[in-house]
N, C-alpha and C positions, 0 to 999 in steps of 0.2 A: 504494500500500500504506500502510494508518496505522500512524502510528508510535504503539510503547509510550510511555506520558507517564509522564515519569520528574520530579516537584515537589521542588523545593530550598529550605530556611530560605534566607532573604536572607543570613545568615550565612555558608552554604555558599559560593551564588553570586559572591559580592563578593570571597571570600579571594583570588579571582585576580588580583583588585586591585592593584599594587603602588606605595611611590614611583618619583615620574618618570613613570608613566602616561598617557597621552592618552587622556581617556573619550567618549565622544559622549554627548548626552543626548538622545534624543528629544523633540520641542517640540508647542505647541501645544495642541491639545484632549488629546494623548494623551502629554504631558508626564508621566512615570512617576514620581510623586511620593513613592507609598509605597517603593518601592526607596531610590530617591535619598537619601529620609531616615534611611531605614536607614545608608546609604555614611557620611551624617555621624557615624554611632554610630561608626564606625571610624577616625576623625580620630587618635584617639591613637597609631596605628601610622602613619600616612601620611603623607606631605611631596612638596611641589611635583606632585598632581597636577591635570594640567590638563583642565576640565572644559569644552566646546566644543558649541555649539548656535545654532542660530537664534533664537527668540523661545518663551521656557515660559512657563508658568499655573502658577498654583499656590504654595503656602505652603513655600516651600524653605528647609529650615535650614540646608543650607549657602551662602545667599546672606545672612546674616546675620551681623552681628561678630563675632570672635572666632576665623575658623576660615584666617583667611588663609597660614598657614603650611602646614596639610594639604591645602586646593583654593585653584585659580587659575582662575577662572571667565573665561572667552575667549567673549565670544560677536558671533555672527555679526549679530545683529537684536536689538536691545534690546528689551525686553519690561517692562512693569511691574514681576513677578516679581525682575529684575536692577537696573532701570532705578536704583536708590539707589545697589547697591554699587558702578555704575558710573561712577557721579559721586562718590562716595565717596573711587574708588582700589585698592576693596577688589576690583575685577575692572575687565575691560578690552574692547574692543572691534573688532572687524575690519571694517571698510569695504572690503564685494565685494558684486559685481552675487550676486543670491539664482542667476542662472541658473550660475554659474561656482565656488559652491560646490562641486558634485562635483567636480571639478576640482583642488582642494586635496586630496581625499581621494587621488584615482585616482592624481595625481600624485606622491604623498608628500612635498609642501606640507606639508599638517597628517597623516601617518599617524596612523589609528586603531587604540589598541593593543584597546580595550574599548569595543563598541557599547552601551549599556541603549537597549532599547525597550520601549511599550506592544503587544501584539496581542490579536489576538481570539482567543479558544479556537481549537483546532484544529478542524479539520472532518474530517468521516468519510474526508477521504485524508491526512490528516494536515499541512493546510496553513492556517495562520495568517497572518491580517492586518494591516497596517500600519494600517491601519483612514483615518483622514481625515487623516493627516497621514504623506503618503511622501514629498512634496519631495525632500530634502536627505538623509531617512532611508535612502533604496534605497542609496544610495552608501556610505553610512556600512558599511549592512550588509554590503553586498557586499565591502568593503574591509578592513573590522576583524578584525585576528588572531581576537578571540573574541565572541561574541556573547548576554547576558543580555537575556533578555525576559520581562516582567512580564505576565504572563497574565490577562486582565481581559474575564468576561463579559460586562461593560458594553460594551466595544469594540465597533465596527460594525467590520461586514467588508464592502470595500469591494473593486470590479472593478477591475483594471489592475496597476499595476507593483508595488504591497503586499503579493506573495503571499508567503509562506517557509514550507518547509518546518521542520515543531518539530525534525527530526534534523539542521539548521541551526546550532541552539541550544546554547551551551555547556553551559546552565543553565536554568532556569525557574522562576520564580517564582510561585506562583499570589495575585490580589489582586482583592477586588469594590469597588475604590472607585468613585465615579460619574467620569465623566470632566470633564474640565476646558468651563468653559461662559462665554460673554462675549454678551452682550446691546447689539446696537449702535443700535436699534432707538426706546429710550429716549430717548436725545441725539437725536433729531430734532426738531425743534423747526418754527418758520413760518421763519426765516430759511434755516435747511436745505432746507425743500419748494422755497420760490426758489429754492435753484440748484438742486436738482435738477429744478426743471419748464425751467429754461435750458436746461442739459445735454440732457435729453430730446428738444427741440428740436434737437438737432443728429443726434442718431440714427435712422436710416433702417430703415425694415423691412428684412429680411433682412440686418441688422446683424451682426456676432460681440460681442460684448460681455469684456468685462476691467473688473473693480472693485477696488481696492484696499480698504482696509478701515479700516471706520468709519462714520459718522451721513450724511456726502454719499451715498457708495454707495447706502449703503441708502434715501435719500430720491430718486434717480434710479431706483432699481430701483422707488420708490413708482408714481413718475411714465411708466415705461413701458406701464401694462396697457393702454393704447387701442393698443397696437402689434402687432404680426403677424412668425410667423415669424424670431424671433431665434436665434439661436445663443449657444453660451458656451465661450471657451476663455481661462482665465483662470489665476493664480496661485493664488486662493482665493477663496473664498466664504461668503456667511454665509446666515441666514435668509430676508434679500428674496427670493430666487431661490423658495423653493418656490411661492410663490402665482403666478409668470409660470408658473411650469410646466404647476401644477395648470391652470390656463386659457390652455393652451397658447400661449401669447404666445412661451413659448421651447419649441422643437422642436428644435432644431438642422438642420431641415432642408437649409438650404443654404447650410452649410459645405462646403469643398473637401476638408479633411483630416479626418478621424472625423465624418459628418455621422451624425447622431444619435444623438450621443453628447454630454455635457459633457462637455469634458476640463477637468481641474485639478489641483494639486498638495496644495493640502487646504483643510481647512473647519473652519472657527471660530464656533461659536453654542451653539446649546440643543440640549434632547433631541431638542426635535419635527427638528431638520435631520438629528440623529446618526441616529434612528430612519428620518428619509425615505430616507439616502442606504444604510443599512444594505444590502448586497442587492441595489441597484437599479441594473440593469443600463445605463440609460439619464446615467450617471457613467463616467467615465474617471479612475482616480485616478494618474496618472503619475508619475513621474520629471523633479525639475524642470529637469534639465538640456535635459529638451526641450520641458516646458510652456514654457522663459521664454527660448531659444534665438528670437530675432529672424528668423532666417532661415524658422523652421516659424513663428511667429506673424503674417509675413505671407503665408503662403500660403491665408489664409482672407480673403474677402471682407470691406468695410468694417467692420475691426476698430476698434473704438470703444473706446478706453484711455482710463477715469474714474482718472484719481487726485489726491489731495489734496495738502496741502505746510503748513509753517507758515509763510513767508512768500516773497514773489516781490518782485524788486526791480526797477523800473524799469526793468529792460534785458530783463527777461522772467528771470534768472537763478533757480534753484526751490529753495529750502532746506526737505529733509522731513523730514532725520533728525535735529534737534539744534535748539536754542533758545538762539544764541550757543554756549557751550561747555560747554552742559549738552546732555548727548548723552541723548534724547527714543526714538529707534528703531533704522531703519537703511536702509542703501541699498534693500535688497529688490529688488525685481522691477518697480519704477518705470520704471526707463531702459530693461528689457528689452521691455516693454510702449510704453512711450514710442516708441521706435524702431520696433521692429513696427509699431506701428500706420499710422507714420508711410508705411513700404516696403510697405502694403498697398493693394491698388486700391480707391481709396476714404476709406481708411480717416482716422480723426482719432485725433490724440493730445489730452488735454484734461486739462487739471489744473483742477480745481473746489474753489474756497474759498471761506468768510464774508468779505466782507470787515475782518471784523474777530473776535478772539477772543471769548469769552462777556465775558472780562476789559475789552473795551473793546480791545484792543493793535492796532492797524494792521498788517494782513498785506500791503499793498500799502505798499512800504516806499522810500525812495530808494535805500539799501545796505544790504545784508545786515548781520546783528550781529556784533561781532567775532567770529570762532571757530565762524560758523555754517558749516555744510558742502555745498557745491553737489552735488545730486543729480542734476538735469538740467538739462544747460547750455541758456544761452538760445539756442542754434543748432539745438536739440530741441524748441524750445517750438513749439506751434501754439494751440493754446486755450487760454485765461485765462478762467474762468467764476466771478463774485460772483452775490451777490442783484440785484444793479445791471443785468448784462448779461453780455454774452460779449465778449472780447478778440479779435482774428484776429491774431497776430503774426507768420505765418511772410510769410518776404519784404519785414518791413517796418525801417526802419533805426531807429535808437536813440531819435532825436525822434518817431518816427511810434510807435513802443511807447511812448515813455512818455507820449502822450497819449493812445493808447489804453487804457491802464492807466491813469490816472489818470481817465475817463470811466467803470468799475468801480468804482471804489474809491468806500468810505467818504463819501459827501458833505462831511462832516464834517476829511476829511484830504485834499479836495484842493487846498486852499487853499496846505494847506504838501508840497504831490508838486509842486502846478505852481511854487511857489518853489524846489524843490530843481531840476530841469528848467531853469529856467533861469539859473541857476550852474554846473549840469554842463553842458548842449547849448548856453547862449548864446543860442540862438532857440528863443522855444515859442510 
């Protein structure tokens, strides 16, 4: 049955607001911007509440000076959007597996006293979209005393765990901004295509595939189209993915769990992805509690886990979310992936870097920076992939990684990896 739609001034919506609050903010593409800036217009009545998310877009004014007494920004995955006031002081940061978020909510860890999300208009039964970004959102919803949702015909509406009903909703907001858009596609560069045609290299027809996000990804995702029958059950995704599709390169055929389906927790790009995934049935947009759940992510055949890092130390140790003690991201969904991959028949775990930043900076390092934060230990690692070559580290000991890492790295820096090797191992 549809529900009557009943539209509220942002003013309305938000009075339920109060100090000491815990808000969730919906993140990503459907980071609900024009709400949220509103909430800033009401600083002058509010104190200590606490605003909690994964990774948003967008031009947020209350992620800017001045407002620290009213919001205390708690976030789960640093994101550009944050990424200042967090090295600032002026907000702060949570180090948790992305799969174990709901977890905090269910638990009353973090209770949600107040949800803001982005959906998609309702549809003729009266059931709105979380649209490409449910992850971490389905929980939120399910959990929060109250529930504001900013109504935005731009939203795709998307198949799987993003559905709610509008008589869900405390409130409703109606807004036509465009949605939040990231282009990764750009940053790829020749050194990029290198490791992605490595990587590639390791991937087997009737693969599952998992990408983390950025310019590797997407230059592996370049490097696949001479392949066959891939699948995808991943955390997110960006724009690579539609042209394997279009030329079926990925079907998902022969997957074990949702075979023809992608399953994912959301998607980060342009219109043309927002538009393909709009509707289209052949998307699973889930709850990430079981996208990044280790146990269902090896239950598909040789699952292939691409992800990236800022620097890897000599022992294989993976630092992705911080650069020293300026905090960069966050744990995410690395190590859920990482591991899956690893407990799957077949499957590879792979972490893929430049060996070196654009800056020139050594990412094959002897020790980590001070205050950098180990994402996946090196007991997790199995592939090290540069423009150089590929690392194979699992089962080998601490002299045997660091000269297989240092055969990777940089030409240029192994002069001084194999002096550091032989001060720390004694024998290289």
């Amino acid at each position: 049955m549809k529900a009557d739609i009943k539209y509220s001034t942002p003013e309305e919506a938000l009075s339920i607001i109060k100090s000491g609050d815990r808000v969730f903010m919906h993140g990503s593409a459907q980071t609900p911007v024009f709400i949220i800036n509103e909430l800033a217009k009401q600083a002058h009545r509010l104190r200590d509440v606490e605003i909690v998310s994964i990774s948003v877009y967008g031009d947020l004014e209350i992620a800017k000076p001045g407002y620290e007494k009213s919001f205390m920004l708690n976030s789960m995955f640093v994101s550009g959007a944050l990424r200042q006031a967090v090295n600032e002081g002026r907000a702060d940061y949570i180090p948790v597996f992305l799969s174990e978020i709901p977890e905090l909510f269910k638990r009353n860890i973090l209770p949600i006293d107040v949800a803001i999300v982005q959906v998609s208009v309702p549809d003729q039964h009266g059931y709105c979209s979380l649209g490409v970004s449910v992850d971490v959102a389905r929980s939120a919803v399910n959990t929060a005393k109250a529930v504001i949702a900013q109504v935005n015909p731009n939203a795709p509406r998307t198949h799987g765990d993003g559905l709610i009903h509008a008589s869900r909703f405390k409130s409703m907001v109606y807004c036509e901004d465009q949605m939040q858009e990231a282009n990764f596609s750009e940053k790829v560069g020749e050194v990029e295509h290198k490791v992605g045609h490595f990587v590639a290299s390791l991937i087997e027809d009737r693969s599952t595939l998992q990408m983390g996000i950025g310019a590797i990804p997407d230059a592996v995702l370049k490097a696949l189209s001479g392949h066959k029958d891939l699948g995808v059950h991943t955390e997110m995704f960006s724009d690579g993915i539609i042209d394997l599709f279009e030329k079926d390169v990925i079907n998902n055929k022969y997957k074990s769990i949702h075979p023809n389906k992608a399953v994912t927790g959301f998607a980060l790009g342009s219109k043309r992805l927002y538009d393909y995934v709009n509707d289209n049935p052949a998307f699973a947009f889930l709850d990430i509690d079981y996208v990044n759940d280790p146990h269902v992510i090896r239950r598909n055949p040789r699952v292939c886990a691409v992800n990236s890092a800022v620097e890897v130390d000599l022992t294989g140790q993976v630092c992705a979310d911080s650069i020293g003690m300026y905090q960069f991201s966050g744990v995410g969904g690395q190590m859920d992936f990482m591991r899956g991959a690893a407990l799957s028949q077949g499957g590879k775990p792979i972490i893929a870097i430049t060996s070196r930043t654009a800056k020139g900076v050594p990412r094959i390092v002897p020790f980590l920076k001070q205050g950098a934060g180990v994402v996946t230990t090196r007991a997790h690692v199995h592939y090290i992939v540069t423009e150089f070559g590929i690392a194979y580290l699992y089962g080998k000991n601490l002299r045997q990684r660091a000269k297989a890492l240092i055969d990777i790295a940089h030409p240029d820096d192994r002069e001084m990896l194999e002096q550091a090797s032989v001060e720390r191992f004694k024998i290289f």
